[in-house]
C-alpha positions in Angstrom: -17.6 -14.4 13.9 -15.6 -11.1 12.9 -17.7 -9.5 10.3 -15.9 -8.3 6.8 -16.3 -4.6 5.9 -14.8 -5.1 2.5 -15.8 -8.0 0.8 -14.9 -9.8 -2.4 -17.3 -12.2 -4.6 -16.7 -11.9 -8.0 -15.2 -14.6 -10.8 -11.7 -15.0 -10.4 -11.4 -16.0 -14.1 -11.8 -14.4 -17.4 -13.4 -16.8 -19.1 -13.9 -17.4 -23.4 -15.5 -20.0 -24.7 -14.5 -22.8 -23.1 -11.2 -21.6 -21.7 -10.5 -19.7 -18.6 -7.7 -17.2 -17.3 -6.9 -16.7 -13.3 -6.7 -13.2 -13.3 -3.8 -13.4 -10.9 -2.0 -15.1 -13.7 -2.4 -12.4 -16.3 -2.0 -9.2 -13.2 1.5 -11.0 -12.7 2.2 -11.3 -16.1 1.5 -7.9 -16.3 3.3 -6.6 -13.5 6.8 -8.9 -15.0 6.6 -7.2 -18.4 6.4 -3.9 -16.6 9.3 -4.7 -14.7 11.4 -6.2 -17.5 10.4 -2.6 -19.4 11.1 -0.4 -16.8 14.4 -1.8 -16.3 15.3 -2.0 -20.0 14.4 1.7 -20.0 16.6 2.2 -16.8 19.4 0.3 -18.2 19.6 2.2 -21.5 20.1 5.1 -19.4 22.6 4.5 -16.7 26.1 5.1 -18.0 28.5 2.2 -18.0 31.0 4.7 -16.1 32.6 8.1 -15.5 35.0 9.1 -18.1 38.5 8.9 -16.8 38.5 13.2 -16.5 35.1 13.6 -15.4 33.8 13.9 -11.7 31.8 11.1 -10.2 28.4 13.1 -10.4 29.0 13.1 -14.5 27.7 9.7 -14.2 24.5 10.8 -12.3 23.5 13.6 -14.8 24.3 11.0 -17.5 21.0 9.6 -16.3 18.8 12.0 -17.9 19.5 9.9 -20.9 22.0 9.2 -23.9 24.7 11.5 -25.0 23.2 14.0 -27.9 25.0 15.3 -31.0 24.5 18.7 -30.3 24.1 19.6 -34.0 21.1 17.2 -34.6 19.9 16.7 -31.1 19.9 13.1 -31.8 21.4 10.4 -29.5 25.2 9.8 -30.8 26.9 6.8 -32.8 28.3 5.6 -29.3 25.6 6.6 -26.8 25.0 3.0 -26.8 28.4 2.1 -26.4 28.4 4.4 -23.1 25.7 2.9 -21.3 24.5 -0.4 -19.8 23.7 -3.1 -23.2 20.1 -3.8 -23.0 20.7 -7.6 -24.4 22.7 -8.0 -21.3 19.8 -7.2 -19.4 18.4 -10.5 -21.6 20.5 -12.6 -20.1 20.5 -11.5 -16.8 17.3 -12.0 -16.0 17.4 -15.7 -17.2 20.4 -15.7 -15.2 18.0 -14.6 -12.0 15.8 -17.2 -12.8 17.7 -20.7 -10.9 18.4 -18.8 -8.5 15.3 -17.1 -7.4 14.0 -20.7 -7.9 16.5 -22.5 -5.6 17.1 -19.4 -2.9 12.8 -19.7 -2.7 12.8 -23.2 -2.8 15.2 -23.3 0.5 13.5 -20.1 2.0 9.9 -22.6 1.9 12.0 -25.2 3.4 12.9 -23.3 6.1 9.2 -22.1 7.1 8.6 -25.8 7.2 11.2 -27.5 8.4 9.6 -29.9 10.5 7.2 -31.6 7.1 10.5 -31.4 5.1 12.9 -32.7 8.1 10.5 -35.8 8.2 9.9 -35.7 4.2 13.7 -34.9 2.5 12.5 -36.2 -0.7 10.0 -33.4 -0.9 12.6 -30.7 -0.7 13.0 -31.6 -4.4 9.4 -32.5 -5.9 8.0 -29.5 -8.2 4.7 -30.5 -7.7 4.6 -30.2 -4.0 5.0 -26.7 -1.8 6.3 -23.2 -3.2 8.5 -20.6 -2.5 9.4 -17.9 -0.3 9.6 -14.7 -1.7 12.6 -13.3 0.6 15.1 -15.7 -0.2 14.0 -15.9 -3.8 14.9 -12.0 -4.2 17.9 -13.0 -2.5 18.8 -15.7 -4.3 18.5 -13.9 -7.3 20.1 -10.8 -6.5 23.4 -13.2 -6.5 23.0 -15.4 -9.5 21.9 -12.4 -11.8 25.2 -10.5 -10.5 26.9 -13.5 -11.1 25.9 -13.7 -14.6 26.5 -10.0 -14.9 30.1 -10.2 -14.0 30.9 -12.9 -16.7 29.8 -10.6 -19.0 32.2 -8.7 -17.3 29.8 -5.3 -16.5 29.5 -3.2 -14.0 27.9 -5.5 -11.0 27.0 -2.3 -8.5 25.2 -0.6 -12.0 23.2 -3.1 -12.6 21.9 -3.5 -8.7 21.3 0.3 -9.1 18.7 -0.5 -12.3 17.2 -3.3 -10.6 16.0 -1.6 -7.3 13.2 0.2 -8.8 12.2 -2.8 -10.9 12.3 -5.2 -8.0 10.5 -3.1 -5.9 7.8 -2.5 -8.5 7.4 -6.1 -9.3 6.8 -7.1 -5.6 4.0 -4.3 -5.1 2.3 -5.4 -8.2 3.1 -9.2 -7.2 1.4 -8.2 -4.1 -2.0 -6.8 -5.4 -2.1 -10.2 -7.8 -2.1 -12.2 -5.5 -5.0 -10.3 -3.5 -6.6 -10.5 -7.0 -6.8 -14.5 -6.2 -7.6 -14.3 -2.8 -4.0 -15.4 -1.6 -2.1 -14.6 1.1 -5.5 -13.6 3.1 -3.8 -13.1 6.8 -5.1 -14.0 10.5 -8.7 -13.2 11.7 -9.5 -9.7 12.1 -12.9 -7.7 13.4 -12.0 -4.4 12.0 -12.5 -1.8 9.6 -9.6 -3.2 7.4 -10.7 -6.6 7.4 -11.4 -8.4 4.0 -13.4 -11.6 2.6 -13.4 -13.8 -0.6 -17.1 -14.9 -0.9 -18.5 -17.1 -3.4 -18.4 -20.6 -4.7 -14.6 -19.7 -6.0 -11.6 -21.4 -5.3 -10.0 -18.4 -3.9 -6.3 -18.8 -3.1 -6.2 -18.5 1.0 -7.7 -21.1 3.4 -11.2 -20.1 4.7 -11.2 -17.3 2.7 -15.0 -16.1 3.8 -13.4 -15.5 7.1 -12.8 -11.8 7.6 -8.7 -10.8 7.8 -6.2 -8.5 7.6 -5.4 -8.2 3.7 -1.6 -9.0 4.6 -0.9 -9.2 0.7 -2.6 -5.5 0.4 -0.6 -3.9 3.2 2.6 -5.6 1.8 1.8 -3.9 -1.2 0.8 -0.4 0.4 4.4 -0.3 2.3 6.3 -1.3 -0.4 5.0 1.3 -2.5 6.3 3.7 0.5 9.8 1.9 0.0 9.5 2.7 -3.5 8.5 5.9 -2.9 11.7 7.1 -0.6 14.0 5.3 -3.2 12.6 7.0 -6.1 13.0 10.3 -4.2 16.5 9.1 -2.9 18.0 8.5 -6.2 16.7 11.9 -7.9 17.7 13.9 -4.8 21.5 12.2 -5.7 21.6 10.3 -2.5 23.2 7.3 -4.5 26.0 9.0 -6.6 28.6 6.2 -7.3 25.9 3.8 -8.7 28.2 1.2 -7.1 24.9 -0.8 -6.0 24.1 0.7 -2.7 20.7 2.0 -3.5 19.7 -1.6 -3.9 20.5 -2.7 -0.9 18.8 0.3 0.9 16.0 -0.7 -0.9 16.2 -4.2 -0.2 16.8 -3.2 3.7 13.6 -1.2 3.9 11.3 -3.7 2.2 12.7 -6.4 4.6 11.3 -4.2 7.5 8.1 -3.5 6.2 7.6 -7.2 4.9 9.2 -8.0 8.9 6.0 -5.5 9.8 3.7 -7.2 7.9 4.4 -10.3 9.1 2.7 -9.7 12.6 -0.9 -10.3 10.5 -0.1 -13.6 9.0 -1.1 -16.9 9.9 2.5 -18.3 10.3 3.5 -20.1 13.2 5.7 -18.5 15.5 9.3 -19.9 15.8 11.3 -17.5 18.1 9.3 -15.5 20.8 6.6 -13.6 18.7 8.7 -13.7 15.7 7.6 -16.4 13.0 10.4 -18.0 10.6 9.9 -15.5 7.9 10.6 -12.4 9.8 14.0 -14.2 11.3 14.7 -14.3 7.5 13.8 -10.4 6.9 16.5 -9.9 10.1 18.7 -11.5 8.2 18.1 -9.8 5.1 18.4 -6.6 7.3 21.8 -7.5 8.9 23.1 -8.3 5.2 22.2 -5.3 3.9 23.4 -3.2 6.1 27.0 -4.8 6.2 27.1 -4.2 2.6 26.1 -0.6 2.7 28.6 0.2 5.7 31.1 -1.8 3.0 30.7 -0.3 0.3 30.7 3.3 2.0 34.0 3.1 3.0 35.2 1.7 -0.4 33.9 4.9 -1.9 35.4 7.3 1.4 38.5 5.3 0.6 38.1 5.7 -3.5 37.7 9.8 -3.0 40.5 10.5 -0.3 
C-alpha cells in the first residue's frame, strides 16, 4: 500500500455543546464573503466609462479610486455616480446564482451520463448528485451578465471586477474542500501524497489511502493564475475594461484545472482525457474566440 507522507486526523467539526460545524462549511463561507467584499471594493472603483474627451487609459488610472475634490481631498458628490453601483453588484450575484446552479447541474450530468441516461428523472432531484464546477462558472458568467445588461451597465466592466473575485473564490473553494477531505485524487506513493485518518467522515472515498491532494494543487495553480492576472491588470495589459481580462483568466484556470485533472479518479472518456477536461477544452476554445473577438472590436474602435 502506498504510504502517506502528510497525513490528516483531526475533527472535521467545530463542535459547541451539542451542535457541530463542518469546517468546510464555515472555510467556504469564508472564502464567499471574501469574494463578495473584494468585488464590492473592486466595483466601487472601476469607472463606469471614459469621459467623452478623455483617452481610453483615463479609465485605467480611474482605478486608483474615486474622483477627489481637490480642495478637501474627499471623494466628490458624483464619484459614485462615475463608477460601477455597488447595489448592482447585489443583484447580480443573485442573478449568478440559477445559473451557476443549472450550468453545474448539466456539467455533473455530463460526467455521468451513462447513470443519468438510464435514470432521466435524476437529472432533476436536489437530493441526489452535485455539481461541476466548470460549467457552473460558466453558467454563471452568462446569467450574471444577463442580469447586468438589464440593468443596462457596462457587461465587459463588470467581467473585468469579477476575474479576480472568481478566481479567489475557487482557490479558497479549493483548500475547503481539502479542509473536509474532498476531492482526495488517485493513489499515489510519493512525497506529495496525502491521507484523512480517523474515525471521520471525511469527504473522499477511502480517504486513508495515500493520493495526490488534487483539491490542493488545484488551489496552488490557481493562485499562479491569479497571480499573472493580478500582475496583468496593474501592468495595464487590460486597458478597455471591455471584459477580456476575464476570459484570460478564465482560459488559464481551465488549463491548469485541464492539468490537474490527470490525478483524479475520473474515468477516462476520450483517449487519456476524462469528461471534465473535454469540458476545460471547451472552456479554452470559448475563451479564446472571445478574446480574438473582442480584440479586433477594440483595433476596429481605435482606427
Amino acid at each position: 500500500m502506498p504510504i502517506a507522507l502528510i497525513a490528516f486526523d483531526f475533527d472535521p467539526y467545530l463542535r459547541i455543546g451539542d451542535q457541530a460545524i463542518w469546517w468546510q462549511t464555515l472555510a467556504l463561507a469564508g472564502a464567499i464573503l471574501v469574494v463578495l467584499v473584494l468585488a464590492a471594493l473592486i466595483a466601487g472603483r472601476t469607472p463606469v466609462g471614459p469621459s467623452a474627451d478623455a483617452p481610453a487609459d483615463e479609465a485605467v488610472a480611474a482605478l486608483a479610486g474615486p474622483s477627489a475634490d481637490t480642495t478637501t481631498g474627499s471623494p466628490g458628490p458624483d464619484a459614485e455616480a462615475r463608477h460601477l453601483r455597488r447595489d448592482d453588484l447585489l443583484f447580480i450575484v443573485l442573478g449568478i446564482v440559477p445559473g451557476a446552479i443549472l450550468g453545474g447541474r448539466l456539467g455533473y450530468v455530463a460526467l455521468h451520463l451513462d447513470y443519468y441516461a438510464a435514470h432521466p428523472p435524476a437529472i432533476v432531484d436536489p437530493a441526489q448528485g452535485g455539481l461541476q464546477l466548470s460549467l457552473a462558472i460558466v453558467g454563471g458568467a452568462l446569467t450574471g451578465a444577463f442580469i447586468a445588461r438589464q440593468l443596462e451597465g457596462p457587461v465587459g466592466r463588470w467581467l473585468q471586477v469579477a476575474v479576480v473575485p472568481v478566481l479567489l473564490g475557487i482557490g479558497l473553494g479549493k483548500v475547503s474542500m481539502a479542509v473536509g477531505g474532498a476531492g482526495q485524487g488517485a493513489a499515489l506513493n510519493g512525497e506529495w501524497a496525502t491521507a484523512y485518518l480517523g474515525p471521520w467522515p471525511w469527504g473522499s472515498i477511502a480517504p486513508a489511502i495515500p493520493a495526490y491532494p488534487s483539491q490542493l494543487i488545484e488551489a496552488a495553480l490557481t493562485a499562479l493564475v491569479l497571480t499573472a492576472v493580478v500582475i496583468g491588470l496593474a501592468a495595464g495589459r487590460s486597458r478597455s475594461l471591455d471584459g477580456r481580462a476575464f476570459f484570460v483568466g478564465l482560459a488559464l484556470w481551465a488549463i491548469a484545472r485541464f492539468a490537474v485533472a490527470f490525478t483524479w479518479r475520473d474515468p477516462l472518456v476520450l483517449g487519456p482525457l476524462d469528461a471534465d477536461q473535454l469540458i476545460s477544452m471547451a472552456i479554452l476554445a470559448a475563451c479564446l474566440v472571445l478574446i480574438a473577438v473582442s480584440s479586433r472590436k477594440d483595433q476596429l474602435w481605435r482606427a
